[in-house]
C-alpha positions as CSV (number, residue, x, y, z in Angstrom):
1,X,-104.8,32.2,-179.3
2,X,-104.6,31.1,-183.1
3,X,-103.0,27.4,-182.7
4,X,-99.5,26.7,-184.5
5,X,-100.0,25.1,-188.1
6,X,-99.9,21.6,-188.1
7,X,-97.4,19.6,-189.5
8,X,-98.1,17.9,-192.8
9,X,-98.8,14.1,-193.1
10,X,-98.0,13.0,-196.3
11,X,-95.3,14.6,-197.9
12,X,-92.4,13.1,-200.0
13,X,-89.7,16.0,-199.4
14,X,-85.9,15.6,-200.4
15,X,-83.2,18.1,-200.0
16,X,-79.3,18.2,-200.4
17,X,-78.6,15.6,-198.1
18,X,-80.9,13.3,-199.8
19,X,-83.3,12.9,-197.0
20,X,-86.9,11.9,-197.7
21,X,-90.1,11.5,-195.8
22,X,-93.9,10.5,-196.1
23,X,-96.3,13.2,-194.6
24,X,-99.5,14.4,-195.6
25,X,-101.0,18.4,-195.5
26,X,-103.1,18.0,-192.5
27,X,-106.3,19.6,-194.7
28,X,-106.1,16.6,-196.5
29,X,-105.8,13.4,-194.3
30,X,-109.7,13.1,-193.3
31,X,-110.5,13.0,-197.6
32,X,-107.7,10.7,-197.8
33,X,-108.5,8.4,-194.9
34,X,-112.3,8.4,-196.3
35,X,-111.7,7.2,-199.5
36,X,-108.9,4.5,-198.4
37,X,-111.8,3.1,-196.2
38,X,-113.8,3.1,-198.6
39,X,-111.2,1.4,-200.8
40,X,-110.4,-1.0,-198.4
41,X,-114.0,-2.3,-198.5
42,X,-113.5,-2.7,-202.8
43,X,-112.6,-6.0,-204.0
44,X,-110.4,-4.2,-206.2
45,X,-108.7,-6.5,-208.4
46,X,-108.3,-9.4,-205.8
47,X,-105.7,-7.0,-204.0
48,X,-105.9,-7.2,-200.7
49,X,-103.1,-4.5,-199.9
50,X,-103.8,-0.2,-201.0
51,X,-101.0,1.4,-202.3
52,X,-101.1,3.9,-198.8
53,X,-99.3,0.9,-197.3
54,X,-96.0,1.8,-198.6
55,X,-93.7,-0.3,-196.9
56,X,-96.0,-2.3,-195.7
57,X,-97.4,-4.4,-198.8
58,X,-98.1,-8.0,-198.2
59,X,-96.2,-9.3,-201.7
60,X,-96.7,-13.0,-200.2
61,X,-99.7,-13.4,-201.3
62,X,-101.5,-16.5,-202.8
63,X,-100.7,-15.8,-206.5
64,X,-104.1,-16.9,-208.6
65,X,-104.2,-18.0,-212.3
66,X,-103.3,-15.3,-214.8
67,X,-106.0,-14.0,-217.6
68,X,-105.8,-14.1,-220.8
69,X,-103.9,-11.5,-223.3
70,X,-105.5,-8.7,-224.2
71,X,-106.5,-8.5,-227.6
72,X,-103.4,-6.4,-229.1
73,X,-105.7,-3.7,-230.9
74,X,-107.2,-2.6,-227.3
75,X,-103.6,-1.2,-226.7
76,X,-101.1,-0.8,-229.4
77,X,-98.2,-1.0,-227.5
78,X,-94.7,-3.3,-227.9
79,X,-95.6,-5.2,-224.8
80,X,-93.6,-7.1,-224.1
81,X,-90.5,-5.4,-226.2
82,X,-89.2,-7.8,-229.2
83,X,-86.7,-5.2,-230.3
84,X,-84.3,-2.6,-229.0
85,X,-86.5,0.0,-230.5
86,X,-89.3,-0.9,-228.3
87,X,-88.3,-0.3,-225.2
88,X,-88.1,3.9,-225.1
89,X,-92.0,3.2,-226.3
90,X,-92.5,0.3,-223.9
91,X,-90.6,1.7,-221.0
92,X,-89.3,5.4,-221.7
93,X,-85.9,4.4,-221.1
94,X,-83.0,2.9,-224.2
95,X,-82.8,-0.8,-223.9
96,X,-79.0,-0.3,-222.3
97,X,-80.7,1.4,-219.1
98,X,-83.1,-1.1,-219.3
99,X,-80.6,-3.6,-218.9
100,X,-78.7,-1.8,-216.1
101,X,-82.5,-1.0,-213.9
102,X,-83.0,-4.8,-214.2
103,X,-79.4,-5.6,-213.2
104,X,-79.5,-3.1,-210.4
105,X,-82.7,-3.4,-209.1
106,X,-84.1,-6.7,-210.2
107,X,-82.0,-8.6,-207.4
108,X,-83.4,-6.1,-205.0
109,X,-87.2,-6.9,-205.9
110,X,-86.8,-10.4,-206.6
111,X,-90.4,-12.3,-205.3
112,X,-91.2,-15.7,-206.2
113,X,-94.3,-14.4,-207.3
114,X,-93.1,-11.9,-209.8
115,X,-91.8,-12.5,-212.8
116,X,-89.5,-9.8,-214.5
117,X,-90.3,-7.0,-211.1
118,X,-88.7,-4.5,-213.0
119,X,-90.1,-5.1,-216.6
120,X,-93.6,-4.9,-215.2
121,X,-93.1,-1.6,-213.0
122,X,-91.4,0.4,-215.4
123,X,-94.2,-1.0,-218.1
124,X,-96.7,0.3,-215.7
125,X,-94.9,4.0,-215.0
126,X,-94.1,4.2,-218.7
127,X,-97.7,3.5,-220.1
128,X,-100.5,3.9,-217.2
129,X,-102.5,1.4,-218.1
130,X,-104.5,-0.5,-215.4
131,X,-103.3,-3.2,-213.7
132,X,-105.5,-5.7,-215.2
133,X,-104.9,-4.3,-218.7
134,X,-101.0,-4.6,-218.1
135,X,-101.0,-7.8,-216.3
136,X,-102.9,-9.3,-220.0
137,X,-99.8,-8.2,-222.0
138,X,-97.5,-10.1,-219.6
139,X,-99.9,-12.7,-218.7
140,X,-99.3,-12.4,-214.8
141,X,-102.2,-11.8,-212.5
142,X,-102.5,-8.1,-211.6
143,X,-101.6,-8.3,-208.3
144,X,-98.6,-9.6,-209.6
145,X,-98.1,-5.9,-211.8
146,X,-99.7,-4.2,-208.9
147,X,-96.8,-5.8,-206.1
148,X,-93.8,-5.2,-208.7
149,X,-94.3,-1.4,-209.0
150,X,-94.9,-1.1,-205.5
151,X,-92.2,-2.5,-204.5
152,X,-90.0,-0.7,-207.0
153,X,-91.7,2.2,-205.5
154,X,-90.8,1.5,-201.9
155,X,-87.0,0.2,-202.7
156,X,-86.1,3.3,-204.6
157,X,-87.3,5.9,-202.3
158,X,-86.1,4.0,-199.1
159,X,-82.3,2.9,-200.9
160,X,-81.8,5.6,-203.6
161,X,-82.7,8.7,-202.4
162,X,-79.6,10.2,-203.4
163,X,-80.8,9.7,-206.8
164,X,-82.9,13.0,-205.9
165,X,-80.8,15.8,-204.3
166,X,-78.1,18.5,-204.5
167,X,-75.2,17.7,-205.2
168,X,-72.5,17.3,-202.5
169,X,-70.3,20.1,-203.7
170,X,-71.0,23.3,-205.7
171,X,-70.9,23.0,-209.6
172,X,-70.4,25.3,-212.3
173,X,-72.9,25.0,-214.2
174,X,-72.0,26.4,-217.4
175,X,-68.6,28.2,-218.7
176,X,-67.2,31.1,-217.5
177,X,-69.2,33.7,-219.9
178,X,-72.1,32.3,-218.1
179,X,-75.0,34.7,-216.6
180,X,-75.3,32.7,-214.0
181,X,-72.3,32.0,-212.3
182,X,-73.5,31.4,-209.1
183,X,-77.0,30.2,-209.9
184,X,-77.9,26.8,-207.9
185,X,-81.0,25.8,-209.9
186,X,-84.6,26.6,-210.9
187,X,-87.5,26.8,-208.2
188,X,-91.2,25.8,-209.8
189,X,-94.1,24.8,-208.5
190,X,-96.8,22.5,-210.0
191,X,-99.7,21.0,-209.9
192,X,-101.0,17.2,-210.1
193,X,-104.3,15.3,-210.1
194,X,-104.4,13.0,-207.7
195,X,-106.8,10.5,-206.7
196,X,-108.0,13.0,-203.6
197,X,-108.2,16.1,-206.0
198,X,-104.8,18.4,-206.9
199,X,-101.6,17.6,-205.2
200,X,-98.9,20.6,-205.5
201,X,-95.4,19.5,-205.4
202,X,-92.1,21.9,-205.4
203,X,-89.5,21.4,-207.9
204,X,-85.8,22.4,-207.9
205,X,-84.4,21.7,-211.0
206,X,-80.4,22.3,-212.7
207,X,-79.6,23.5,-215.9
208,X,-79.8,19.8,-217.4
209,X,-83.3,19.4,-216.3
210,X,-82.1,17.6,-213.1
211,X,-84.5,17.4,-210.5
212,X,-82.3,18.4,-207.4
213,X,-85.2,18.8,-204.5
214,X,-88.9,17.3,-204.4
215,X,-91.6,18.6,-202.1
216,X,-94.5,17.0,-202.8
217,X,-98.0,16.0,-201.1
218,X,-99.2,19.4,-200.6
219,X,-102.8,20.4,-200.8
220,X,-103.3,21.6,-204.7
221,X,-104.9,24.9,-203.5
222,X,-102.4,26.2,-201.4
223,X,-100.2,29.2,-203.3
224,X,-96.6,28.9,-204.4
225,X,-95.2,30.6,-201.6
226,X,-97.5,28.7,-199.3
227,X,-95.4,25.8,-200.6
228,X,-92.3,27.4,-200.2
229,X,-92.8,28.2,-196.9
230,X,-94.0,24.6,-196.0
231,X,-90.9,23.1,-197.7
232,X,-87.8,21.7,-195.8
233,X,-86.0,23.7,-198.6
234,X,-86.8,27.0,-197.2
235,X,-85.8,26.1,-193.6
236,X,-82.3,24.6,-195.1
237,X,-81.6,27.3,-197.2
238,X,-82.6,29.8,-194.4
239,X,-80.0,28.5,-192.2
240,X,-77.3,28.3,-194.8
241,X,-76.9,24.7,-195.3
242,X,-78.3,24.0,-198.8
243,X,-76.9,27.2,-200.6
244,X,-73.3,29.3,-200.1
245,X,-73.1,33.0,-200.1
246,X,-73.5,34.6,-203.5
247,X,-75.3,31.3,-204.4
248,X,-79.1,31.9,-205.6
249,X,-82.1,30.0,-207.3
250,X,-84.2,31.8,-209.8
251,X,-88.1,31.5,-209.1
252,X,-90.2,30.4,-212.1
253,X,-93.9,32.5,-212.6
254,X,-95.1,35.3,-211.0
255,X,-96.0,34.2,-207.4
256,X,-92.5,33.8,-205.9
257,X,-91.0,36.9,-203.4
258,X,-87.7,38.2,-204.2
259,X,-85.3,37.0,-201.3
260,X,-81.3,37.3,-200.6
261,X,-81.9,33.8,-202.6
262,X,-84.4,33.8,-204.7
263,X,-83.8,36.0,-207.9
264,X,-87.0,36.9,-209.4
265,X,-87.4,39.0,-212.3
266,X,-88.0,43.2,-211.7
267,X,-91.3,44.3,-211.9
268,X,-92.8,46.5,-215.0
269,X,-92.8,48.8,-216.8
270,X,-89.3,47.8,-218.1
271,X,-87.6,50.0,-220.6
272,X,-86.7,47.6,-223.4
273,X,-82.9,47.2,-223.5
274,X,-82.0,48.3,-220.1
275,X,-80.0,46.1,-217.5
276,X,-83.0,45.1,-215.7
277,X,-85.2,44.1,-219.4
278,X,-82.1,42.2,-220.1
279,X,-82.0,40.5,-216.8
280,X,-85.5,39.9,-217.0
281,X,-84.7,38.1,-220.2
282,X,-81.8,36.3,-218.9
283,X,-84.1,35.1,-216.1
284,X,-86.5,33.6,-218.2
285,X,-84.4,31.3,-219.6
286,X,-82.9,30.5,-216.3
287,X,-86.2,29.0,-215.9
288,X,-87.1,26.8,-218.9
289,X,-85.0,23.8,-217.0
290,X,-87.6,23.1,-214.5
291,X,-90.6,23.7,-216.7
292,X,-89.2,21.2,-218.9
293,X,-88.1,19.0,-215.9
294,X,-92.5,18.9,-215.2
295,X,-93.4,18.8,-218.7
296,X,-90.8,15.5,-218.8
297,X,-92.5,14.3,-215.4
298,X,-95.7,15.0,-216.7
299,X,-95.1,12.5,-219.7
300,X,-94.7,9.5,-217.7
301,X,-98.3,7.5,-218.3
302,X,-98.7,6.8,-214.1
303,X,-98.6,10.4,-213.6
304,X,-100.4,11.5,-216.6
305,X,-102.9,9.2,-215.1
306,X,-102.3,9.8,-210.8
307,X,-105.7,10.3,-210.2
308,X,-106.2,6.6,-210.6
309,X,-103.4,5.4,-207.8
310,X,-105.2,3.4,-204.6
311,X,-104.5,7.1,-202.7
312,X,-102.4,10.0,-202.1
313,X,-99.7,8.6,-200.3
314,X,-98.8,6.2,-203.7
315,X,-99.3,8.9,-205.7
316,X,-96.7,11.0,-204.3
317,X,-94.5,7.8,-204.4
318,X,-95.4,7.8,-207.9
319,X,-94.2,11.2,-208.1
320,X,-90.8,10.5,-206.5
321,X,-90.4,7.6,-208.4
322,X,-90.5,9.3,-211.6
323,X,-88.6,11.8,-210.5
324,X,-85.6,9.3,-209.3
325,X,-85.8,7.5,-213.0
326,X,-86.0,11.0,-214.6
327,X,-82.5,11.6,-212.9
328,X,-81.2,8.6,-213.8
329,X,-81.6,8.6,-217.3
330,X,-80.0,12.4,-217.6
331,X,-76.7,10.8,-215.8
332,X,-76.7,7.9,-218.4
333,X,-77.3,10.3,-221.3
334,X,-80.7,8.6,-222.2
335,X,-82.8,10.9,-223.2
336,X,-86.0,9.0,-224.3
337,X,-88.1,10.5,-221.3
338,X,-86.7,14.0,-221.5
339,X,-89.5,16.2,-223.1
340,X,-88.6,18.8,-225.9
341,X,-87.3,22.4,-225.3
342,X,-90.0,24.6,-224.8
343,X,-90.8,27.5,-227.8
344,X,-90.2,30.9,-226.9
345,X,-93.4,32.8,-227.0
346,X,-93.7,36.9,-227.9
347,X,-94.7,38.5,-224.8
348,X,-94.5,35.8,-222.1
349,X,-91.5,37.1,-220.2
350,X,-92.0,36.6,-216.9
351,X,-90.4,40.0,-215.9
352,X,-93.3,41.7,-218.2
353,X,-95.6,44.7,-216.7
354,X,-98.6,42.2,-215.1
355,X,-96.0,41.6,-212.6
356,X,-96.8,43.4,-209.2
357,X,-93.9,44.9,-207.4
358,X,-91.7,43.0,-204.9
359,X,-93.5,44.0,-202.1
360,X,-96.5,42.0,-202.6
361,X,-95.8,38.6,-202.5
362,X,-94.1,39.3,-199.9
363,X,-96.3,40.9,-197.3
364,X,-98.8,38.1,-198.5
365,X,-96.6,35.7,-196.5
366,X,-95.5,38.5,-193.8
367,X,-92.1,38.6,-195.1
368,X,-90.2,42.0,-195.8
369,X,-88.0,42.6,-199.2
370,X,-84.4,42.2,-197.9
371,X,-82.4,45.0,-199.0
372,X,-79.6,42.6,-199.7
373,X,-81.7,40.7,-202.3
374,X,-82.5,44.1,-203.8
375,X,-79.0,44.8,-204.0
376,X,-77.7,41.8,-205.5
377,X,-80.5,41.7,-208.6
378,X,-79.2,44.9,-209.4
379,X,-76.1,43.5,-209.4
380,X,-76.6,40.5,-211.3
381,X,-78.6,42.9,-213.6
382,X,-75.7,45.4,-214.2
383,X,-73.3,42.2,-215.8
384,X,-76.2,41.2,-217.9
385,X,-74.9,43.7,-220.8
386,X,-71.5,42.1,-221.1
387,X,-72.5,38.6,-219.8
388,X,-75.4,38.5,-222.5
389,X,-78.4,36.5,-221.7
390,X,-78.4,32.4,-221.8
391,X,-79.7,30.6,-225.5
């Protein structure tokens, strides 16, 4: 008899209640309990802590003498800022957030040991640089650097989760000539390099770009729907406690099933101009939010640069942490970290004729198309005429 799955180790996962945990997929722990041995036996940086003791960091440690500045020409960056317009550059965030982070979370990460916590872990999210390069600019020791964005790290994820989740009540999203009345979100899935090899993580993402639920920590190989399935989001929404009736997301790329819940576009050949080519089109750009939501993720320098973290588990901290501060800055209006609007591209509709047909993600994943979700594409697709299809 084939044993159940096993449940994953190192996951960050939050959903509309804003609750978050720590596992790992299974496959994954013996590599990532390897290397952290094998870490663990570095004298890396004189830091006697790895960043897979979340939570657990000893920050009251010996402080030694700091080095000397970098020579500025090694990295041309305004550290530290001298001017308002340094700190989007410096930190990705206006000098006003700045100012409220440090006012909101410096009390919370005050150490007498670190000077300016939350100038020096945002300094390290922002740019990636190494400890020891970041701790010259500031002329601290690097296990000074190293301690401040850790503890950022572990104080956002354990006291701000709701930073990261649906929101409490239903919104409408747009106005009233909307397409997508009743359209929760975006549903994408990407991929990372992290210090164990890819990490996928599951994003849920609004109309602004929002980031509403982070699944992240899963093995890099393992398919969108895979991910899906793995996700607390799937269970949550299955038992009608993320999502309302009539409420849907919209799947982004080609490897998502069509579900009572998940709106994905209708397979080809698609007669040009007909309901389901216009839904198709209005799908599309349904999408672009959480494909800009990644590319803005991806532009933070400690992600760009995640393969370097101590191990998985503080990459996928890392993950949620820019993820919390990408949310943050959308409510304050900053929009220094928020990546461009993607181009639109002649023949990359996602509804296009390399599609398969509903059917075969599906039976992939032993799932059968629900004639309900059949039923209410081609109803979403019939208003797509008048409704006219999202800029």
């Amino acid at each position: 008899m084939t044993p159940p799955p096993a449940a994953p180790l190192l996951l960050l996962t939050t959903t509309h209640s804003a609750a978050a945990l720590l596992l790992l997929d299974p496959s994954s722990a013996p590599a990532a309990a390897t290397s952290a041995r094998k870490r663990r036996c570095r004298d890396d940086d004189d830091e006697s802590g790895t960043g897979a003791d979340i939570g657990r960091e000893d920050d009251d440690e010996p402080v030694p003498p700091a080095p000397p500045a970098p020579p500025q020409q090694q990295q041309p960056l305004p550290l530290p800022p001298t001017s308002p317009d340094h700190f989007p550059l410096a930190f990705r965030v206006s000098a006003p957030t700045f100012h409220f982070l440090a006012g909101l979370l410096d009390p919370l990460l005050s150490h007498p040991s670190l000077p300016s916590p939350v100038l020096l872990a945002l300094a390290r999210l922002a740019s990636g640089l190494p400890y020891p390069a970041l701790a010259g600019f500031f002329r601290v020791p690097p296990s000074a650097a190293r301690a401040a964005s850790r503890r950022l790290r572990r104080v956002l994820l354990a006291n701000f989760r709701f930073w990261l989740a649906f929101p409490t009540e239903p919104t409408v999203a747009a106005s009233s000539s909307s397409t997508r009345p009743s359209c929760r979100g975006a549903l994408g899935c990407t991929r990372f390099t992290g210090p164990e090899g890819p990490l996928a993580a599951q994003i849920v993402a609004s109309t602004s770009s929002r980031v509403l639920s982070l699944a992240a920590g899963f093995r890099g190989d393992r398919t969108d729907i895979e991910v899906l399935r793995l996700s607390s989001l799937y269970q949550e929404v299955e038992q009608g406690s993320v999502l309302h009736s009539g409420q849907y997301l919209v799947g982004d790329g080609g490897g998502y099933p069509l579900l009572p819940w998940l709106m994905v576009p209708f397979p080809g050949p698609i007669v040009p101009g007909s309901p389901e080519a216009e839904f198709n089109r209005a799908h599309k750009a349904m999408c672009r939010p959480v494909r800009r939501a990644v590319r803005s993720l991806m532009g933070w320098g400690a992600i760009a640069r995640l393969r370097e973290e101590d191990s998985s588990r503080a990459a996928v901290a890392c993950i949620g942490t820019c993820a919390m501060l990408h949310n943050v800055l959308l409510t304050r209006e900053d929009y220094s970290a928020l990546a461009p609007e993607e181009e639109e591209e002649a023949g990359s509709d996602l509804g296009g004729m390399q599609r398969q047909g509903d059917g075969t993600y599906a039976a992939a994943e032993g799932l059968d198309v629900d004639g309900r979700a059949l039923a209410m594409r081609s109803a979403l697709a019939a208003t797509m005429r008048d409704l006219g299809a999202p800029d």
